[in-house]
N, C-alpha and C positions, 0 to 999 in steps of 0.2 A: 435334110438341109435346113439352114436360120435361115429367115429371111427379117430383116430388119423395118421398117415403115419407114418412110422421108417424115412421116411426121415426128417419129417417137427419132429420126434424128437432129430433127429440127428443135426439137423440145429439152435434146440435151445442150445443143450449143444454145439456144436464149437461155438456158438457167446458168450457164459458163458464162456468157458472158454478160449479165446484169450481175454477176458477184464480183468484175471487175469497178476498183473502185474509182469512182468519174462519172460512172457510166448512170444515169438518168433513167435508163429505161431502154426498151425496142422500138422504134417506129414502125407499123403495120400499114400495108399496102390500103386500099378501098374494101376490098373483100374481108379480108380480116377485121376490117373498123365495124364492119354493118354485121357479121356474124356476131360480132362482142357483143352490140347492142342488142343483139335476136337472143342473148343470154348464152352464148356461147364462147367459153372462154375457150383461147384459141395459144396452146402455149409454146406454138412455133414461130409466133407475131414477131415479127420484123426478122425474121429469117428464109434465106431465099436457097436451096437446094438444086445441084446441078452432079447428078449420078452418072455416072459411065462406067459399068461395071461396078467392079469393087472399090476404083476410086470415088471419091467425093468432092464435089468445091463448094465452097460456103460462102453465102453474102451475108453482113450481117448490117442493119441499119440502124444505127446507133443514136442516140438522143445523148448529150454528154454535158457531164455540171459546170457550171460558171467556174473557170479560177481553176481548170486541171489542163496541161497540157493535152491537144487533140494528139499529137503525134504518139506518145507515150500510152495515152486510153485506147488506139489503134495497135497498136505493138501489144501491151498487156490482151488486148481482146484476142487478136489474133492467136498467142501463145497457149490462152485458157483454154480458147472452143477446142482448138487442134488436139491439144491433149486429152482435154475430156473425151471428146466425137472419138480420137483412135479407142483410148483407154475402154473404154463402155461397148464398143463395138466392133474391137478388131479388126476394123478395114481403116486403110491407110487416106488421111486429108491429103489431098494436092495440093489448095490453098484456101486459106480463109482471107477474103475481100470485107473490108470493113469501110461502111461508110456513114462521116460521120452527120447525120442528115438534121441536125438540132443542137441547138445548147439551151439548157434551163437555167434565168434567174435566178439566185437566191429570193426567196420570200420577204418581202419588206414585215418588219414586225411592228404589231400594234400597238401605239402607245394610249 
């Protein structure tokens, strides 16, 4: 039998859905934040896994750019994990919950 890690599914859907484009970044819980700093990079950060059996549900907490619509960065996100997470590991998403927990600034530039 495969048995797949929550991590190594966690680490598919944050690379799905930071190539949606909008998207800023992940937001990581506490635990994640202070594991970073201990030099631990953590590449499931801002992803929240909820397994029952072979299904999956996904949270994903989204950081999202100044000037995109959130609803749209929500939809595109949802679309990418789901496909990716089935495609890469054969078991079927239930749902991907996206939230969108941030928006970034553009950068003021120096003059």
């Amino acid at each position: 039998s495969v048995h797949i890690s929550g991590e190594v599914i966690a680490a598919i859907a944050a690379m799905a859905a930071t190539e949606v484009e909008g998207v800023c970044g992940l937001n990581g819980n506490l635990g994640s934040n202070i594991a970073e700093m201990l030099g631990r990079k953590s590449l499931g950060k801002g992803i929240r896994l909820s397994l029952a059996g072979d299904v999956i549900a996904i949270d994903c907490f989204v950081v999202a750019a100044y000037g995109y619509s959130v609803v749209e960065i929500a939809r595109k996100v949802q679309e990418k994990v789901s496909t990716a997470v089935e495609s890469m590991t054969g078991q079927p998403v239930q749902c991907v919950n996206v939230d969108i927990c941030g928006v970034t600034l553009p950068k003021a530039s120096k003059k």
